[in-house]
N, C-alpha and C positions, 0 to 999 in steps of 0.2 A: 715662576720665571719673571725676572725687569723685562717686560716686554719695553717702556719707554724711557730706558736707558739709552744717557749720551753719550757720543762716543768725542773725544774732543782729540786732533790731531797733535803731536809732541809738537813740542818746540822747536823752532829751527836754530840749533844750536852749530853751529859752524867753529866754535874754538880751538878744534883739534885737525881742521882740517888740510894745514900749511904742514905740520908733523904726516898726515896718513898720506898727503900725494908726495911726498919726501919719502917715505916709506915704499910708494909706488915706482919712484922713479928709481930707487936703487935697488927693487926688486926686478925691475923692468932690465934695468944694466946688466944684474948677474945673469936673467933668460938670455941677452945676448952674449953673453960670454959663453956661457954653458951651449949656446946652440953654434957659435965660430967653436970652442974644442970639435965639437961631434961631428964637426966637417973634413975633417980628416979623414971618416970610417966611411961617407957619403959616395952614393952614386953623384955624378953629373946634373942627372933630376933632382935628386933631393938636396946637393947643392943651391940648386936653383931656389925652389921654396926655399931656403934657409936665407937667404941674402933676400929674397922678395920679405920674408916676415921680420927678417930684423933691421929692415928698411922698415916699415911698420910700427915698430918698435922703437925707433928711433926719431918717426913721426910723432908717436905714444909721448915719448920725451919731453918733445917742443913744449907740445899742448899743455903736459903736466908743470911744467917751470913757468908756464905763460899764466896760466891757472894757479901759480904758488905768489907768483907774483901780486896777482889780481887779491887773493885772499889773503895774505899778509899787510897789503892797502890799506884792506880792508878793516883789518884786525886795528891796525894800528891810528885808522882813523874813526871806526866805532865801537872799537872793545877794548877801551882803555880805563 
């Protein structure tokens, strides 16, 4: 056994990550789409959570464009 093997952490590689929260936000879109259809079939209640989580989701949004933002800056002022 390497008992005094090292383990050394990966790289912080950030390249792709303007593409995966772009990825996120339009998977994010299609859960509200998909959850406003299925409110037609809904009680009252489950109305309710559906409008409380895709408010949620639409928070989700913000943060990830706010976030797309920040890392494309980023991208383009040190990964050039």
């Amino acid at each position: 056994m390497e008992e005094n093997k090292q383990y050394r952490a990966n790289p912080d590689d950030r390249s792709d990550n303007v593409e995966k929260l772009q990825s996120m936000v339009q998977n994010t879109i299609e859960n509200i789409e998909e959850a406003q259809d299925s409110m037609q079939f809904a009680t009252e209640e489950e109305r309710a959570k559906i409008e409380a989580k895709n408010h949620r989701r639409e928070e989700s949004i913000a943060a990830f464009r706010s976030e797309i933002q920040d890392e494309a800056s980023s991208r383009k002022n040190s990964y050039k």
